[in-house]
C-alpha positions in Angstrom: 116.1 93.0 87.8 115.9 96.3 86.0 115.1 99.4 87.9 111.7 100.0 88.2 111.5 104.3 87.4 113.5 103.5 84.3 110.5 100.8 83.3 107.7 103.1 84.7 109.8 106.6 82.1 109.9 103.9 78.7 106.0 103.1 79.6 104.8 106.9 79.5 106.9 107.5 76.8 105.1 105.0 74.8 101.7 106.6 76.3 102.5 109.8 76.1 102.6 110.1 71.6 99.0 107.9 71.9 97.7 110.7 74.1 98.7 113.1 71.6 97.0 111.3 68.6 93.5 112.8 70.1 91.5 115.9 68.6 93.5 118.6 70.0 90.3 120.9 71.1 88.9 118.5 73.2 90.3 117.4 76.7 90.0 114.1 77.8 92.2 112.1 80.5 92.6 109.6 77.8 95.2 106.2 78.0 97.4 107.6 80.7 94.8 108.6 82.7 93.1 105.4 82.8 96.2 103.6 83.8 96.7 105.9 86.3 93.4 105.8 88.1 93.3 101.8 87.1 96.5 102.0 89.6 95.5 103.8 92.2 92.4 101.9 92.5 94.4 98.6 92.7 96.3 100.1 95.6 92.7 101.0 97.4 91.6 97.6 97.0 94.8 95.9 98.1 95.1 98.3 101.4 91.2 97.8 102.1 91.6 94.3 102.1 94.5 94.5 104.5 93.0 96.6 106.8 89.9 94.3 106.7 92.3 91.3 107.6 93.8 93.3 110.2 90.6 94.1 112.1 89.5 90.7 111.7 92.6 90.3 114.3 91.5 92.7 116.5 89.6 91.4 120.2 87.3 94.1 121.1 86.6 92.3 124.1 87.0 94.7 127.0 88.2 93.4 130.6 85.6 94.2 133.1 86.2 97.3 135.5 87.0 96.5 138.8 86.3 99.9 140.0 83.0 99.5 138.9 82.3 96.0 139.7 83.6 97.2 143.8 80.7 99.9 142.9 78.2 97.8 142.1 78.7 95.6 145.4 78.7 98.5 147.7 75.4 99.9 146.0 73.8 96.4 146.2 74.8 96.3 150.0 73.5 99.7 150.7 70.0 98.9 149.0 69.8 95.5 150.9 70.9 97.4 154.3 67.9 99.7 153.8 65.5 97.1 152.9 66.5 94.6 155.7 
């Protein structure tokens, strides 16, 4: 398997004299550019869908509190003290 920065230097080599072949006043992100951000937004979707498949994992279910349950009862047994 060929390493891969010695792929990625012959590939802008080759872009890099079709970049030049535009009108020299204007400035335009041209062929590189586009294969750049077409990249980058390939790595976007592919770590979006990851993360969606790894929240879909997640249980937000929350245990209830026992301190708070224990509150509960004591407030109910105060109320029903009062009352009765």
């Amino acid at each position: 398997m060929p390493d891969m920065s010695a792929s990625v230097s012959l590939a802008v080599t080759h872009l890099v004299p079709l970049a030049k072949e535009v009108d020299q006043n204007k400035v335009t992100p041209g062929v590189l550019g586009f294969i750049v951000f077409a990249v980058m937004a390939l790595a976007v979707w592919g770590l979006m869908k990851s993360m969606s498949k790894h929240m879909n994992k997640v249980d937000f279910k929350e245990p209830p509190d026992p301190e708070a349950e224990q509150a509960g009862s004591a407030e109910k047994a105060d109320s029903a003290a009062e009352r009765g």
